[in-house]
N, C-alpha and C positions, 0 to 999 in steps of 0.2 A: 432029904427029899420028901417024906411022908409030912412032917413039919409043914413046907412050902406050901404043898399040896390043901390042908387043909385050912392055912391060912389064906388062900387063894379064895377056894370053896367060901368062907366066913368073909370077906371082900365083895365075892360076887353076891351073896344073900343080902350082905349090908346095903349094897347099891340097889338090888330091885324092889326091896323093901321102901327105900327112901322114895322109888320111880313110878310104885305101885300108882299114888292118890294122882298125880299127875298124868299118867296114861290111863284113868277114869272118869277126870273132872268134867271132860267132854259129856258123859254117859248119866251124870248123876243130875242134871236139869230134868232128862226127860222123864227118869226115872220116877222122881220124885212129883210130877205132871200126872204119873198114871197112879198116884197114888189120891185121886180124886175119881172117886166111882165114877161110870157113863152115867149121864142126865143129871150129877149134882152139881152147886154151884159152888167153889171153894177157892178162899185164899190162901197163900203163905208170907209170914212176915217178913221175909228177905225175898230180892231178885231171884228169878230164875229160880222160881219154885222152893227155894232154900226155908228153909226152918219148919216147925210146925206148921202141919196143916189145919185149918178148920173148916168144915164142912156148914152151910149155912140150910138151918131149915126151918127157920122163920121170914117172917119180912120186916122186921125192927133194927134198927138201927143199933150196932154194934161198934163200940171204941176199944180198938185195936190197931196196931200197925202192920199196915199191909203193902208188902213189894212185889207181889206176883197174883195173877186171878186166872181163874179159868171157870168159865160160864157155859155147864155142859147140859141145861136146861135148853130143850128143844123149843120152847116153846115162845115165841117171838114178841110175845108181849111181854116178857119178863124181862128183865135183863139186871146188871150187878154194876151198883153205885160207887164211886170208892170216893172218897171226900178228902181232902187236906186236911181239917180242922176235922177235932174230935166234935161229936153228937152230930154227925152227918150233914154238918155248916157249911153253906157255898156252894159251888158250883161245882158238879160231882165228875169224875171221869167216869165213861159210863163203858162199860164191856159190854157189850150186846150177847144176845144169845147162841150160843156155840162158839164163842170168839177168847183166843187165849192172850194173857198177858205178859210176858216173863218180867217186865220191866212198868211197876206202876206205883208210883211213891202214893201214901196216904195215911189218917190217924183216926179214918172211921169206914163205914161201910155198910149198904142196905142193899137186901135182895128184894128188888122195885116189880110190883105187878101195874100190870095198867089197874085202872078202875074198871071192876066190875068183872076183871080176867077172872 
C-alpha cells in the first residue's frame, strides 16, 4: 500500500509539472508587455511580446527583428516605425503613441519625432 501511495503522489507531481507552462501561457504575453517601463517605447522580437526586449532611446534607425511594439510615449508627435526591410526601407507600419502591438512582423525600426518636436 505505502508503495502505491507514493507512486500515485510521483504521477500526480509528473502531470502538474508537465500542465504548469500551459495553465500560464495565457499570463506570460501580458507579463512580458509590463516589462516595458510607462512612457518608453519598446520592442520584442517575437509575437506577443516574446523574447528580448529592447528599449528605444534614440531616434535612429535600428536592424533588428521585431514581432511585438508597444509605444508608451505620451507624446503625439512621436510615434514607432517598424519596417519590413532592414535600414528602415519602405513603407513603415507605424504604432502611434500609447498604442500596443502583440502581432507586427519587421527587420528594422525608428522611434520617429515630427520635425522640430
Amino acid at each position: 500500500m505505502r508503495r502505491s501511495r507514493l507512486s500515485l503522489i510521483g504521477s500526480v507531481s509528473t502531470l502538474a509539472l508537465l500542465a504548469s507552462p500551459l495553465a500560464f501561457s495565457g499570463m506570460s504575453a501580458h507579463a512580458a508587455a509590463a516589462d516595458c517601463t510607462a512612457g518608453e517605447v519598446c520592442v520584442w522580437q517575437s509575437a506577443n511580446y516574446g523574447g528580448t526586449v529592447t528599449v528605444l532611446m534614440d531616434d535612429v534607425c535600428h536592424n533588428q527583428t521585431v514581432g511585438s511594439a508597444l509605444d508608451g510615449d505620451p507624446d503625439t508627435l512621436q510615434e514607432l516605425r517598424v519596417y519590413a526591410q532592414p535600414s528602415c526601407a519602405g513603407t513603415p507600419t507605424v504604432v502611434k503613441a500609447g498604442a500596443h502591438a502583440p502581432s507586427v512582423t519587421g527587420q528594422s525600426f525608428l522611434n520617429w519625432h515630427a520635425p522640430g518636436a
